[in-house]
C-alpha positions as CSV (number, residue, x, y, z in Angstrom):
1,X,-21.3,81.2,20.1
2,X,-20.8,81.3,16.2
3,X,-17.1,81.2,16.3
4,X,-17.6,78.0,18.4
5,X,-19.7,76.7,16.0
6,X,-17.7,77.8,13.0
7,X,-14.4,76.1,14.3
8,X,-16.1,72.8,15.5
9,X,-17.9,72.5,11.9
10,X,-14.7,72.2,9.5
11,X,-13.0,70.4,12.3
12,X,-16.1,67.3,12.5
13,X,-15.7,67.2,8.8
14,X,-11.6,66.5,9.0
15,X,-12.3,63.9,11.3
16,X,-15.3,62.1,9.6
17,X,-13.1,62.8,6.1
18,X,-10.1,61.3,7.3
19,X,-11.3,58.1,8.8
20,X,-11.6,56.7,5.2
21,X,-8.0,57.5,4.5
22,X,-7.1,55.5,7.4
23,X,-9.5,52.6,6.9
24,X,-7.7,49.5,7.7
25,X,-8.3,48.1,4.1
26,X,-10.8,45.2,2.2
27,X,-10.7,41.6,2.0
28,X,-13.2,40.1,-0.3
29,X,-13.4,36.3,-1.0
30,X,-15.0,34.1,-3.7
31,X,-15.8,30.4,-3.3
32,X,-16.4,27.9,-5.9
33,X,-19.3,25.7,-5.0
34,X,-20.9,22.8,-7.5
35,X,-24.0,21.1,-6.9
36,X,-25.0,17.8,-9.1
37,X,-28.7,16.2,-8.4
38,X,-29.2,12.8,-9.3
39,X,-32.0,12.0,-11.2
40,X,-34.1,9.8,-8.7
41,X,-34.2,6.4,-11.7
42,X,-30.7,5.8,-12.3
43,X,-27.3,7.0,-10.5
44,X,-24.0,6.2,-9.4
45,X,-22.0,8.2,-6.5
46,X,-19.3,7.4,-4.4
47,X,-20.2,7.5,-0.8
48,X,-16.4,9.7,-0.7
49,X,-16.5,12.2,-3.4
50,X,-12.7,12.3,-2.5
51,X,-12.4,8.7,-3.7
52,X,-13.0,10.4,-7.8
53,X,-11.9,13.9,-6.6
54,X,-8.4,13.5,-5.5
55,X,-5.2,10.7,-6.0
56,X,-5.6,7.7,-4.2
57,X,-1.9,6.0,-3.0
58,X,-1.4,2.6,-3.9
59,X,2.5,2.6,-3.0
60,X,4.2,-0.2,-2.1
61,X,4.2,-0.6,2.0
62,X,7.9,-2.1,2.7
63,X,6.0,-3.4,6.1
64,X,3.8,-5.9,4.5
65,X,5.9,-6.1,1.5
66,X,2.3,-5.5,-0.5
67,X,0.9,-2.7,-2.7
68,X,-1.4,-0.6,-1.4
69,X,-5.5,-0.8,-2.2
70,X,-7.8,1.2,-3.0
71,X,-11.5,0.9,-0.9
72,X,-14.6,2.9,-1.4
73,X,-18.3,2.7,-1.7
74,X,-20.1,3.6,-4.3
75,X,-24.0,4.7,-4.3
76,X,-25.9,2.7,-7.0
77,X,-29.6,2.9,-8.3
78,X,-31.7,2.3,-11.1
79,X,-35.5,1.8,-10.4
80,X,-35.8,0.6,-14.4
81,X,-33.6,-2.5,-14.1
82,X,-30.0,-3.3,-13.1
83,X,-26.5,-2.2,-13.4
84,X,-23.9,-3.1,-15.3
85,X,-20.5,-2.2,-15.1
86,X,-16.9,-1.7,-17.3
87,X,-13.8,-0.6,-17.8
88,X,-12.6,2.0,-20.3
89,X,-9.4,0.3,-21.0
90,X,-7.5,-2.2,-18.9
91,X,-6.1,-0.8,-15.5
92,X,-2.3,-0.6,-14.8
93,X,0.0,1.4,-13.1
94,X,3.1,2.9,-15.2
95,X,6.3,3.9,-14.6
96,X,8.8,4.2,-17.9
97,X,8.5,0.8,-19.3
98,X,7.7,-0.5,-15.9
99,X,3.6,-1.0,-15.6
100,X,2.1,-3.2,-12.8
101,X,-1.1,-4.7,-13.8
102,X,-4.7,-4.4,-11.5
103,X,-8.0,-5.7,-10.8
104,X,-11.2,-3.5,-10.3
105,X,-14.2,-5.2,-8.4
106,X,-17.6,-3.4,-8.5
107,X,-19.7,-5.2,-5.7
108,X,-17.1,-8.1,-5.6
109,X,-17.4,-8.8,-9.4
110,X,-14.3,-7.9,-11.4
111,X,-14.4,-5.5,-14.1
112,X,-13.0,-6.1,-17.6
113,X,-13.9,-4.2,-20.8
114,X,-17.1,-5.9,-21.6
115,X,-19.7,-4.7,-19.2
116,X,-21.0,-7.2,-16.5
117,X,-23.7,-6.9,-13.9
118,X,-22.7,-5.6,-10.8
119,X,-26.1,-5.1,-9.1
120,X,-29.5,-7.1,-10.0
121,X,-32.9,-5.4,-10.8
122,X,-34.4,-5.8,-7.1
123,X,-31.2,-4.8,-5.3
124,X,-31.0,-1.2,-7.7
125,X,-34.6,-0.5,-7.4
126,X,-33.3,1.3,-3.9
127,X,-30.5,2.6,-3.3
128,X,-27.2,0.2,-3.0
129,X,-24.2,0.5,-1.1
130,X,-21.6,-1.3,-3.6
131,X,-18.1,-1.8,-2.4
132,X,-15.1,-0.9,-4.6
133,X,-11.8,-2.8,-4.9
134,X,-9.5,-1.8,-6.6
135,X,-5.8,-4.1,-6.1
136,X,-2.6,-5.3,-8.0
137,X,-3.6,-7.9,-9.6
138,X,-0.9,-10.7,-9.4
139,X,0.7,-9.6,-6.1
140,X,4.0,-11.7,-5.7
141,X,6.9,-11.5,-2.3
142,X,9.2,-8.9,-4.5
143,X,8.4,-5.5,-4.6
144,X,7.7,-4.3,-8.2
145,X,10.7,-1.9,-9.9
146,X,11.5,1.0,-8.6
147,X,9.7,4.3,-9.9
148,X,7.4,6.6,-9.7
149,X,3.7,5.0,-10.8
150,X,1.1,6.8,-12.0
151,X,-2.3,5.0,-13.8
152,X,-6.0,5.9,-14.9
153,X,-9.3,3.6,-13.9
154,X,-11.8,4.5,-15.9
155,X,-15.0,2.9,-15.3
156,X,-18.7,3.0,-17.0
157,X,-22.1,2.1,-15.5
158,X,-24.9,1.3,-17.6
159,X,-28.7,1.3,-16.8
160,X,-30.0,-2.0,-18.4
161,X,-33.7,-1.9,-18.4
162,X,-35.3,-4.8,-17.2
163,X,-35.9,-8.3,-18.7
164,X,-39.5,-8.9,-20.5
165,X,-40.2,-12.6,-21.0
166,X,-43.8,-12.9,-23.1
């Protein structure tokens, strides 16, 4: 019975050392994640985060014989006032020496530099769905020079607190 014992022994503890030699291996995975709360008074978010995250295409479509748009939604709120709206600089798409001007409209009113309203006092006070446009803005019949485009909209949203008449 001992010599049984004594030849299963150091054979159990080859086979129990061994199967970690022959695992089949690891695999170990990391995944960014990012998290941003709004405060509940004033925010703006698009409905897509895609719409700020990623390129949006506005090439030219040889079908319509147009240049593509841009259309989004954008979350808006400020339980303090309204909103008002602008762009950084002025929007264009540019290709060498080639540019190709656009418009932006926030909630169907078109942005420039110097900050406009884009959603009143009692419309902000909940949460607003404002569309986004954004579009060439002279579109003509000819398709614009040939090239590759590339162009920056940078916008700002203010929370304007609200009107006090004495």
């Amino acid at each position: 019975m001992f010599k049984k014992f004594a030849l299963a022994a150091p054979l159990a503890i080859l086979a129990l050392g061994s199967s970690g030699a022959f695992a089949a291996g690891e695999a170990a995975h990391s995944i960014s994640i990012i998290a941003h709360v709004p405060t509940n008074g004033f925010y703006v978010v698009p409905t897509n985060p895609d719409l700020v995250n990623k390129d949006q295409d506005m090439s030219f479509q040889p079908t319509t014989g147009r240049m593509g748009e841009v259309n989004g939604f954008f979350d808006i709120r400020n339980n303090n006032g309204s909103v008002h709206a602008s762009l950084d600089s002025a929007p264009k798409l540019i290709s060498g020496s080639s540019t190709i001007d656009l418009t932006v409209k926030i909630n169907n009113v078109e942005l420039t530099t110097t900050p406009k309203p884009v959603v009143g006092e009692a419309e902000s006070n909940v949460n607003f769905r404002a569309p986004l446009n954004i579009a060439v803005a002279n579109p003509t019949g000819a398709a614009p020079a040939p090239g590759d485009y590339t162009g920056v909209v940078a916008m700002t949203f203010d929370a304007v607190p609200p009107v006090v008449t004495p």
